[in-house]
C-alpha positions in Angstrom: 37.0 39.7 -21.7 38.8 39.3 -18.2 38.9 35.6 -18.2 40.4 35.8 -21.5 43.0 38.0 -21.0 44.0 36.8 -17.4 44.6 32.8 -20.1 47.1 34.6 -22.6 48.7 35.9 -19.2 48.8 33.0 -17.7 49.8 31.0 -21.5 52.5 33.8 -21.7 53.8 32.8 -18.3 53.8 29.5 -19.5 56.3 29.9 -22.7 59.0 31.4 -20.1 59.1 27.8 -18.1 62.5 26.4 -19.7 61.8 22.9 -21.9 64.3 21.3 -19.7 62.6 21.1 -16.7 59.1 19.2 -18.7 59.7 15.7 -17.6 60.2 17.0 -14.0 57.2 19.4 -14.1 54.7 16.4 -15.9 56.0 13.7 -12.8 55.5 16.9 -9.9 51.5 17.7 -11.6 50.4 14.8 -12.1 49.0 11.8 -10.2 50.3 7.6 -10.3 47.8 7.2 -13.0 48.9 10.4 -15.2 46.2 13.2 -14.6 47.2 16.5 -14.0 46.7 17.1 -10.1 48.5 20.7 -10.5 47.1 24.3 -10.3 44.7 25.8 -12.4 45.1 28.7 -14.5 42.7 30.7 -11.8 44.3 29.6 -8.9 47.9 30.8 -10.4 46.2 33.9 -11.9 45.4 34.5 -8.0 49.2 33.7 -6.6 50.1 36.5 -8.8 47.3 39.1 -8.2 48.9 40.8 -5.1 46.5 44.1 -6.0 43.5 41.6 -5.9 41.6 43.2 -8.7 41.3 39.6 -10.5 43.8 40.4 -13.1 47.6 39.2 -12.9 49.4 42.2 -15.1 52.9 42.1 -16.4 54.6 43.5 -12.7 52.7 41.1 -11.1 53.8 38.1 -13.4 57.0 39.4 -13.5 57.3 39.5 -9.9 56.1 35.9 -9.0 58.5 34.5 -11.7 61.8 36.2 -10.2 60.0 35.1 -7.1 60.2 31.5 -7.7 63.0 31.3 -10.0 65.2 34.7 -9.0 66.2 38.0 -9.4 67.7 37.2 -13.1 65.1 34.9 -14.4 64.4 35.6 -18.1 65.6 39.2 -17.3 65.6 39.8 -20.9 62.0 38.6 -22.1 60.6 40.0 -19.0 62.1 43.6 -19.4 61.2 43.8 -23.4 57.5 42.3 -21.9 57.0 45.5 -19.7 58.0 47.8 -22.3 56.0 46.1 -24.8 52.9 46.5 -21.9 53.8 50.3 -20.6 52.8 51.1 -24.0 56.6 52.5 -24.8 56.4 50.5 -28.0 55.0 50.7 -31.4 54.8 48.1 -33.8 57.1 50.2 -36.3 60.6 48.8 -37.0 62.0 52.2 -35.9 60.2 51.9 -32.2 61.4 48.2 -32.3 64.9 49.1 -32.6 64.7 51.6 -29.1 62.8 49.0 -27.5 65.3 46.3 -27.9 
């Protein structure tokens, strides 16, 4: 259950990375011959784990994103992301509406 939640982290993470940057990210991870020489999902799950309990959670996340790409980055996503994790949201539309 761990493993599976520390993916949809880490595939979470991976939906912030702007589609700009793609071409640049493919040539920097991967090798002459085109296999992927970058990180694996573990080895970023542990970059993030500052607590070391094997699970990256959202402050954690949060923190090696602004970390890497600044104080600002995806301020938006990444606040309505830690309400949606504090548990301060419901999945009614009148919740949605405060949580926004």
């Amino acid at each position: 259950m761990r493993q599976i939640l520390q993916i949809c982290m880490y595939l979470a993470g991976l939906g912030l990375v702007p589609m700009a940057h793609a071409e640049d990210m493919l040539g920097y991870l991967t090798d002459k011959d085109g296999k992927y020489i970058g990180p694996t999902v573990e080895e970023n799950v542990a970059k993030m784990d500052t607590d070391k309990n094997g699970f990256a959670d959202v402050d954690e996340v949060r923190a090696f994103l602004q970390l890497k790409h600044g104080k600002d980055y995806q301020k938006n996503v990444l606040d309505r992301w830690l309400v949606a994790a504090k548990g301060a949201s419901c999945g009614t539309n009148f919740a949605k509406d405060l949580a926004n």
